[in-house]
C-alpha positions as CSV (number, residue, x, y, z in Angstrom):
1,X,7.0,-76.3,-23.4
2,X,3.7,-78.0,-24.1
3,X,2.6,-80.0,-20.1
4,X,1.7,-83.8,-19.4
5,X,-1.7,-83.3,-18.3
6,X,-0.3,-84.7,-14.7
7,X,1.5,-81.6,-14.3
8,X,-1.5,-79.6,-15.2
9,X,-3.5,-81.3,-12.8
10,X,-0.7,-80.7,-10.3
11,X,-0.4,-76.9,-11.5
12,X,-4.3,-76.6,-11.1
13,X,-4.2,-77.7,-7.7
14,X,-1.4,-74.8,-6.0
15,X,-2.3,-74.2,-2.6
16,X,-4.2,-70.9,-2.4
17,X,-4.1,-70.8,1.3
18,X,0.0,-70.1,0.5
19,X,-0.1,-68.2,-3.1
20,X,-2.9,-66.1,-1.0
21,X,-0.9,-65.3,1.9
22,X,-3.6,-66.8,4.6
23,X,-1.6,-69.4,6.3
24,X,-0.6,-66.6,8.4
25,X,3.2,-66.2,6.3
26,X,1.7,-62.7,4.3
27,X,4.0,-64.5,1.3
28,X,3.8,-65.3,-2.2
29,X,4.8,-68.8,-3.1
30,X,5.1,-69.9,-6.8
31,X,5.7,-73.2,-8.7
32,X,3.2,-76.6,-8.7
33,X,1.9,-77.2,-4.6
34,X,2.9,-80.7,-4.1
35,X,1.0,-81.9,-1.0
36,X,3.8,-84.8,0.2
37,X,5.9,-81.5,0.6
38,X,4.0,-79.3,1.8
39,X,5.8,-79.5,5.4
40,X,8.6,-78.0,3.5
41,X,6.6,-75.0,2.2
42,X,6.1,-74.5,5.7
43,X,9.7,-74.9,6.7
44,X,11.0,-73.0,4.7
45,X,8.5,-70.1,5.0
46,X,9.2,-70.3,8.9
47,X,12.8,-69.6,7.9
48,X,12.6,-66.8,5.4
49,X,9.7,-65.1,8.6
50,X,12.7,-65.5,10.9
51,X,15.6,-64.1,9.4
52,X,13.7,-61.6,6.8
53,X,14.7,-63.2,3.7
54,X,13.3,-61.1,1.0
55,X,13.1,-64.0,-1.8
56,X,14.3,-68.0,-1.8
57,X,13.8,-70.7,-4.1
58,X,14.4,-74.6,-3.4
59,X,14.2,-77.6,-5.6
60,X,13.9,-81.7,-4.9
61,X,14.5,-84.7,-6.8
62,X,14.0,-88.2,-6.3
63,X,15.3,-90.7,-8.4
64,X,16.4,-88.2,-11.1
65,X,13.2,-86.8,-11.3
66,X,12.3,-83.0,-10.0
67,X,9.7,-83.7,-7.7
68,X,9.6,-80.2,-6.2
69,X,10.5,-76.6,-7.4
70,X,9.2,-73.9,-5.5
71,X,10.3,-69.6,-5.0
72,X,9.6,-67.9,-2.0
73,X,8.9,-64.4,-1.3
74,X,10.2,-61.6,-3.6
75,X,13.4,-61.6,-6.2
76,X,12.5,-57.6,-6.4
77,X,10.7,-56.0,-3.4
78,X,10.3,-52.6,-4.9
79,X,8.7,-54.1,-8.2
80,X,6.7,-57.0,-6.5
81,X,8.3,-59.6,-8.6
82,X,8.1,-62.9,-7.1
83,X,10.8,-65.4,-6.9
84,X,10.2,-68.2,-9.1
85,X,11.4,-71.6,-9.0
86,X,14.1,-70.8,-12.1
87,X,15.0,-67.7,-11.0
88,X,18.9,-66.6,-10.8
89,X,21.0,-66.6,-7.5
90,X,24.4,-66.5,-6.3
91,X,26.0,-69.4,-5.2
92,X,29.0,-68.5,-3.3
93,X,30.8,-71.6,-2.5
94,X,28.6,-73.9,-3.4
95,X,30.7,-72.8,-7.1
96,X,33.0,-75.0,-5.3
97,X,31.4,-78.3,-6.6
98,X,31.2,-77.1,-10.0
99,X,35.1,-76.6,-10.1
100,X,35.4,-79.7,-8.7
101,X,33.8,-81.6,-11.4
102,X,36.1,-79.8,-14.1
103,X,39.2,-80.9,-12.8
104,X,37.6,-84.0,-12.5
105,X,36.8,-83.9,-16.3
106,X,40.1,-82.6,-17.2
107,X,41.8,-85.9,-14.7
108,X,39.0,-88.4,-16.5
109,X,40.4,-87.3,-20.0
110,X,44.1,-87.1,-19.3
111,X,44.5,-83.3,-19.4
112,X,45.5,-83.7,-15.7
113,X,46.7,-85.7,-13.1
114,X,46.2,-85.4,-9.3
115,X,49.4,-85.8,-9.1
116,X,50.7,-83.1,-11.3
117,X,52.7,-80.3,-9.3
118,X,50.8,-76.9,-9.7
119,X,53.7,-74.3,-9.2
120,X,57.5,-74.7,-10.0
121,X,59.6,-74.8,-13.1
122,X,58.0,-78.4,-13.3
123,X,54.2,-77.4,-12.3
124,X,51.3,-76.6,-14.1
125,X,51.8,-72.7,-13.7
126,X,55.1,-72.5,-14.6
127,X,54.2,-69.1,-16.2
128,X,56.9,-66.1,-15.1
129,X,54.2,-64.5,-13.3
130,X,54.3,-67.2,-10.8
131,X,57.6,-67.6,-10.6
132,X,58.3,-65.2,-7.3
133,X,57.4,-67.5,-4.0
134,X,58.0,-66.8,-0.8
135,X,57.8,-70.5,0.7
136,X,59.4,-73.4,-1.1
137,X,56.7,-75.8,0.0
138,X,54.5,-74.6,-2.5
139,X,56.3,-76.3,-5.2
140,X,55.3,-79.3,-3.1
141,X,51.3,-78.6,-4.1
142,X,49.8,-80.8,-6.1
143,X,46.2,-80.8,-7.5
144,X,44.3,-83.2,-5.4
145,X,45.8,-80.7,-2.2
146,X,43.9,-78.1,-3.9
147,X,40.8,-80.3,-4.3
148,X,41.0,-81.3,-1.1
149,X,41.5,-78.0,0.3
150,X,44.6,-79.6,1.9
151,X,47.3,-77.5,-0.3
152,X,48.2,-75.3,3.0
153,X,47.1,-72.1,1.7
154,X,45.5,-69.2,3.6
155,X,42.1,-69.5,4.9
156,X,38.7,-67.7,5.8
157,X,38.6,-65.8,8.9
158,X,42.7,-65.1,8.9
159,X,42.3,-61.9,6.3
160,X,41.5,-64.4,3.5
161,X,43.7,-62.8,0.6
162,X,41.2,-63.9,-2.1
163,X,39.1,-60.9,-0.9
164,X,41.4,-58.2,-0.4
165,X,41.3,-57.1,-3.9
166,X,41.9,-53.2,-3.5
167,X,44.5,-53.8,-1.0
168,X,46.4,-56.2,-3.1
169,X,46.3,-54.1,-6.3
170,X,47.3,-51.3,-4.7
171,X,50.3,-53.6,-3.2
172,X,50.9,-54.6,-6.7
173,X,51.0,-51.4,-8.5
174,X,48.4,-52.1,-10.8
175,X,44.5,-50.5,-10.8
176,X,41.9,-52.1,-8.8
177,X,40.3,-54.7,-8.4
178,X,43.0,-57.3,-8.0
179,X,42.1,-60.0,-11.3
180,X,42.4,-63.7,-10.0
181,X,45.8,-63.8,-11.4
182,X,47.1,-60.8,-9.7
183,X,46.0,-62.4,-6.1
184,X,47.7,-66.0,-7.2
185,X,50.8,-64.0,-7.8
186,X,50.8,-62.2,-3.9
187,X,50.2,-64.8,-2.1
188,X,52.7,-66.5,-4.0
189,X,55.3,-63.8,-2.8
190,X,54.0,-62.8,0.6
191,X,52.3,-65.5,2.3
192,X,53.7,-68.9,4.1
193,X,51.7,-72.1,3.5
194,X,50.0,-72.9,7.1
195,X,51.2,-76.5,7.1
196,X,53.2,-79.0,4.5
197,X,50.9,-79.8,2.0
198,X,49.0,-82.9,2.3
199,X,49.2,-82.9,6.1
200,X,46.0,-81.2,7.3
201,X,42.6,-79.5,6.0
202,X,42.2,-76.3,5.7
203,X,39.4,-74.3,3.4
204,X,40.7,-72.3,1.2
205,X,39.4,-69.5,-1.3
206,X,42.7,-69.0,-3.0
207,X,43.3,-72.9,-3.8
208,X,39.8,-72.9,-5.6
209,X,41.0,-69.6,-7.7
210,X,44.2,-71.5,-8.4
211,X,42.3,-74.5,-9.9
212,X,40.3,-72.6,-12.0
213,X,43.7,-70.9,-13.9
214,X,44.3,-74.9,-14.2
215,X,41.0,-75.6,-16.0
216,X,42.0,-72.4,-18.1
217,X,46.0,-73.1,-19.2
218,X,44.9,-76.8,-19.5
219,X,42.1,-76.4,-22.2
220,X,43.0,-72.6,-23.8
221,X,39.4,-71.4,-23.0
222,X,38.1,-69.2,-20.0
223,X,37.2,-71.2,-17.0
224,X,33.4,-70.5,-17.2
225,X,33.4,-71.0,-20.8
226,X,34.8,-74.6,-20.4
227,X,32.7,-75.2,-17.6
228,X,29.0,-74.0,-19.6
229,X,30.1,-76.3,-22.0
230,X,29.9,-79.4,-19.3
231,X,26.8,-78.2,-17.8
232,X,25.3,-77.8,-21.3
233,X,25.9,-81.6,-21.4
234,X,23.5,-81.7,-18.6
235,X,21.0,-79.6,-20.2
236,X,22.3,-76.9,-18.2
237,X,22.2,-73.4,-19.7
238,X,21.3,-70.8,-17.5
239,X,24.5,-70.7,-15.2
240,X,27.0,-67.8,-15.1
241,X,29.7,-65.9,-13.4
242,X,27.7,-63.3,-11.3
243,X,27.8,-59.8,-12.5
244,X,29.1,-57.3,-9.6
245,X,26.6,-54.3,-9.6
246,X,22.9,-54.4,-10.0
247,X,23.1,-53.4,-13.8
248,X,24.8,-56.8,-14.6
249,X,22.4,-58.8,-13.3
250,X,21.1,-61.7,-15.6
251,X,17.7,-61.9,-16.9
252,X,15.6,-63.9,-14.3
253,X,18.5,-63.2,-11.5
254,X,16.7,-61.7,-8.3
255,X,18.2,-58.3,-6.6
256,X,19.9,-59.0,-3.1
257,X,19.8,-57.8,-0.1
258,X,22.0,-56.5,2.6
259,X,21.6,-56.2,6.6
260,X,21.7,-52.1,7.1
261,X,24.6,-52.5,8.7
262,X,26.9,-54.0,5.5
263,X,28.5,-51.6,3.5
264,X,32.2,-51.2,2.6
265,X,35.1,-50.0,0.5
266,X,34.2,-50.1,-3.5
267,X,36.5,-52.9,-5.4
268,X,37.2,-49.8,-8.1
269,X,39.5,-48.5,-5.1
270,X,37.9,-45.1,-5.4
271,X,37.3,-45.0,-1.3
272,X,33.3,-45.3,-1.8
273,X,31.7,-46.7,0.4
274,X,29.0,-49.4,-1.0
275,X,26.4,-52.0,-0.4
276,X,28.5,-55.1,0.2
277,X,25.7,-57.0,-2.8
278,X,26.5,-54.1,-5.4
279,X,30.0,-53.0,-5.6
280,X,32.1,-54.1,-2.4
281,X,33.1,-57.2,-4.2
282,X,34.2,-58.3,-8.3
283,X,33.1,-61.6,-8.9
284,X,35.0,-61.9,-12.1
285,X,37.8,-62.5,-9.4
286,X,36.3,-65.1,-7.1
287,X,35.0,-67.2,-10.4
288,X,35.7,-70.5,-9.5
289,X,35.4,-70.2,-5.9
290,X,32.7,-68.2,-5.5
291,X,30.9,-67.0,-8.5
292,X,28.5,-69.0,-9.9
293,X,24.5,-68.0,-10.6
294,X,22.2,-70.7,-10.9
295,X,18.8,-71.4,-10.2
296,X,18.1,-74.3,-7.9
297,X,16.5,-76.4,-10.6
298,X,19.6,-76.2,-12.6
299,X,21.4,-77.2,-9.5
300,X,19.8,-80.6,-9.6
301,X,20.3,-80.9,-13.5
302,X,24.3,-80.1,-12.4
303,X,23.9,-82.4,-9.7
304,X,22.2,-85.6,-11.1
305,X,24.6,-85.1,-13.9
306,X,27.4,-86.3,-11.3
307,X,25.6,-88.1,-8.8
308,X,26.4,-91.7,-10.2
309,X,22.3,-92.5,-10.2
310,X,22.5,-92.3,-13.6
311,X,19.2,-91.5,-14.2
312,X,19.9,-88.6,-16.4
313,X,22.9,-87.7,-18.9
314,X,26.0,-88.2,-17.4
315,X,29.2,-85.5,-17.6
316,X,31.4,-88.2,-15.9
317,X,32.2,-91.9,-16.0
318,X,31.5,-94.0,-13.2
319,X,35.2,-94.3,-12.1
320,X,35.7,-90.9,-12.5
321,X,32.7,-90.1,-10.0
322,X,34.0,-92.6,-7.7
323,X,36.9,-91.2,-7.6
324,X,35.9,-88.0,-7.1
325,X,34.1,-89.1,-3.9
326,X,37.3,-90.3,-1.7
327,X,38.2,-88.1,1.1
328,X,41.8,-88.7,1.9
329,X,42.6,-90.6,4.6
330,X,44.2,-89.9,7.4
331,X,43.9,-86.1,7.1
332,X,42.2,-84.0,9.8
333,X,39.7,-81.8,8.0
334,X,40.3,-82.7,4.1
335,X,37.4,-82.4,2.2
336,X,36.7,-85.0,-1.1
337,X,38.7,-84.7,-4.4
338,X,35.9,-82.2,-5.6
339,X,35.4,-80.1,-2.7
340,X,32.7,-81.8,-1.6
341,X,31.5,-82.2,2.0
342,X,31.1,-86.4,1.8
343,X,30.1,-88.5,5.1
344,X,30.3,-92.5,5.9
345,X,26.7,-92.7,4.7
346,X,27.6,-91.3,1.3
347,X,25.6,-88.0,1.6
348,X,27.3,-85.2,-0.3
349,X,26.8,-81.5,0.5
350,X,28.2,-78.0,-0.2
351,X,27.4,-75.0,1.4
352,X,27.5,-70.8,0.5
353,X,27.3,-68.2,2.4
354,X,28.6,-64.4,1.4
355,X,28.0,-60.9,2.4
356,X,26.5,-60.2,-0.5
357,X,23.2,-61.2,-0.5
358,X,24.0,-64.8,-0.9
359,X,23.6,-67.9,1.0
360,X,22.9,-71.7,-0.3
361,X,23.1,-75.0,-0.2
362,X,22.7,-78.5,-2.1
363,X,22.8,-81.9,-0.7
364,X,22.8,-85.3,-2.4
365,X,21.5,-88.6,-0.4
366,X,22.6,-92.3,-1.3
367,X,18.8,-92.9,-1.1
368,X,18.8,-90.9,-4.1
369,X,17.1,-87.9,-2.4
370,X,18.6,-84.6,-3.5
371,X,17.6,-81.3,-2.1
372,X,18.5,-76.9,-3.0
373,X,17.7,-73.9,-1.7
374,X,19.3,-70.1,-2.5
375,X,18.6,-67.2,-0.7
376,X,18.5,-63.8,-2.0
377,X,20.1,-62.4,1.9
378,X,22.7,-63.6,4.6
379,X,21.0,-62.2,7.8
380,X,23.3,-61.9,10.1
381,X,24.2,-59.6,12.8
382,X,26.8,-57.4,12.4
383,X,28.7,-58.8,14.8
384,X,28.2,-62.4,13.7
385,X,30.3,-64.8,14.1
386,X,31.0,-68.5,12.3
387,X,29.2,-70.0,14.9
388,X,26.2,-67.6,13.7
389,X,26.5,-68.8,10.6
390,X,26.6,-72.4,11.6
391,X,23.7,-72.4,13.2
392,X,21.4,-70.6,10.5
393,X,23.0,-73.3,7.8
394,X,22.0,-76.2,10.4
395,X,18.4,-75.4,10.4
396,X,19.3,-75.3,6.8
397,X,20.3,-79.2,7.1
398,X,17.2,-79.6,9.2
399,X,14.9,-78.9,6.0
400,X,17.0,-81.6,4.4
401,X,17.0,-83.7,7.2
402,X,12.8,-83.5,7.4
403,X,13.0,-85.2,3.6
404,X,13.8,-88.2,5.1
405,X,10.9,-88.9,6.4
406,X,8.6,-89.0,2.9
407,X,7.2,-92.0,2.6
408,X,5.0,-91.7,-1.1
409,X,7.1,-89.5,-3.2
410,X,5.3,-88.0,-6.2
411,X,5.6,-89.6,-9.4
412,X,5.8,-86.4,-11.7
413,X,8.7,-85.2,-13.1
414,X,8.8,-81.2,-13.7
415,X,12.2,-81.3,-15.0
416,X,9.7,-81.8,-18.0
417,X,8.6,-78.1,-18.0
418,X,12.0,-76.4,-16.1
């Protein structure tokens, strides 16, 4: 794509002191140097120093324009290719926000209601697969509960089912790994709901998976090919399921990369045992909880798509993106009716965080600020523990938090050449 000569000028002026590796960080930085954000460049190099990040990428816009796309470090250490501002990630749960806005589509044009029961002779999946359940108060889950993540169902940190797919398939007579499908079904016949649905928050893996079989019996197409064709809407066309071993990688997706310590059983069920980024875990399983790619540029396109600025094509209506901003009242713990994580100062974010090479995040500001960064490994120890996690997410937040302190924001816009 031919440039505006203000992004050439901008593209001219990269900071060598960072692309040369002589502000003391040793790493290759690419994309256009913006100097009102060069404390972030700093930031985030800090970051990646301390916990031995290989490769990130991170992206800002202001006022629907991309003021910022950078990529840190290396998507490939062996082959010294750099990250660079469109390369591919894993999202882990950030996927969350994208199912969010397809049930939201699917409400908006009256495929779905929130109100509609999911499970039951009555329910959405009324298929006879589903038809063995264990606890009678799932008939009682609707789809905003699932939204919501308020439906009761299992939870992270309590032997979340919606990873044990060897263990499940084996349970199940059938081969390994466990398809989304076959996991719906167990928990459906071996597991209590935690509370009465509607009556507390709790996160939950298996309610996302559920909502993406919605998307998929509601519209007769797969769940990511329905969803590509929103985000194509948005100019979106570079986000995908992730592939599960290193030879399905995407063009332009970086390699990831594990603490020594993280290695387990194979999904395949064969006993192996495997690097938890390339065959511990089959994303085809954890789609719409879990599996998106995306580069951080395309995360803003997804974003200000939804964000109700309006500043760039739109996938929702107004009322529908109100909607999907209410957090239920009254419920300890509920998340919005899209999964995302929405304050009293209308800032929206979503974290991801997986043990397999993944951890991300993307924020959106009323002040119209919106901010992404991926990372190509979750350092943590291999005893680590939420709070770990918290912490390394909330200096995360930090670099986020720092944007609020720009007072001249750029006036280029390199969604022109992303």
């Amino acid at each position: 794509m031919k440039l505006s000569s203000a992004v050439k000028a901008l593209s001219l002026a990269l900071c060598a002191a960072l692309l040369l590796g002589s502000c003391g960080s040793g790493v290759v930085v690419t994309g256009v140097y913006v100097p009102e954000l060069a404390p972030l460049d700093v930031k985030i190099l800090a970051y990646i120093d301390k916990y031995d990040i290989p490769g990130a990428a991170a992206a800002v816009s202001y006022q629907g324009r991309l003021v910022y796309a950078r990529g840190f470090g290396y998507a490939d250490t062996a082959a010294k290719e750099p990250v660079e501002p469109q390369s591919l990630f894993r999202l882990a749960s950030v996927s969350k926000t994208i199912t969010g806005m397809a049930l939201s589509k699917l409400v908006e044009d009256g495929l779905v209601s929130l109100e509609d029961r999911v499970f039951g002779p009555d329910g959405i999946l009324n298929d006879a697969q589903y038809q063995t359940i264990a606890d009678e108060r799932v008939k009682d889950i609707r789809v905003w509960h699932l939204l919501t993540h308020t439906s009761g169902f299992p939870t992270e940190g309590e032997g979340d089912p919606q990873f044990e797919q060897v263990q499940i398939a084996q349970a199940l007579g059938v081969a390994p790994p466990a398809s989304h499908d076959d996991i719906i079904r167990y928990v459906l016949a071996n597991h209590s709901l935690k509370f009465d649905p509607g009556t507390q928050g709790l996160y939950s893996n298996v309610g996302y998976n559920v909502l993406g079989r919605v998307v998929e019996k509601k519209t007769g197409m797969t769940y990511e090919d329905y969803v590509r064709s929103l985000l194509a809407q948005a100019g979106v066309a570079d986000m995908y399921i992730a592939g599960s071993l290193e030879d399905e990688g995407r063009p332009g997706e970086v390699k990831y990369y594990d603490m020594s310590w993280c290695v387990d059983q194979a999904y395949d069920g064969s006993g192996r045992q495997v690097p938890c980024s390339y065959g511990n875990m089959y994303f085809p399983t954890i789609d719409s909880h879990g599996g998106w790619i995306a580069s951080p540029v395309d995360l803003l396109k997804f974003l200000a798509a939804i964000d109700g600025f309006g500043h760039r094509a739109q996938i929702l209506t107004p009322e529908t993106i109100k909607a999907m901003k209410v957090v239920p009242p009254g419920i300890t713990g509920a998340q919005a009716y899209s999964s995302w994580g929405i304050d009293a100062n209308d800032k929206w974010d979503h974290s991801g965080a997986l043990t397999t090479g993944t951890f991300a995040f993307i924020s959106r500001r009323a002040n119209e600020i919106e901010f992404a960064i991926v990372f190509n490994r979750l350092s943590l120890a291999k005893d680590g523990t939420m709070e770990d996690l918290r912490a390394m997410m909330n200096e995360v937040s930090a670099m986020e938090e720092g944007l609020q302190n720009i007072v001249v924001w750029p006036t280029h816009d390199l969604f022109d050449i992303y």
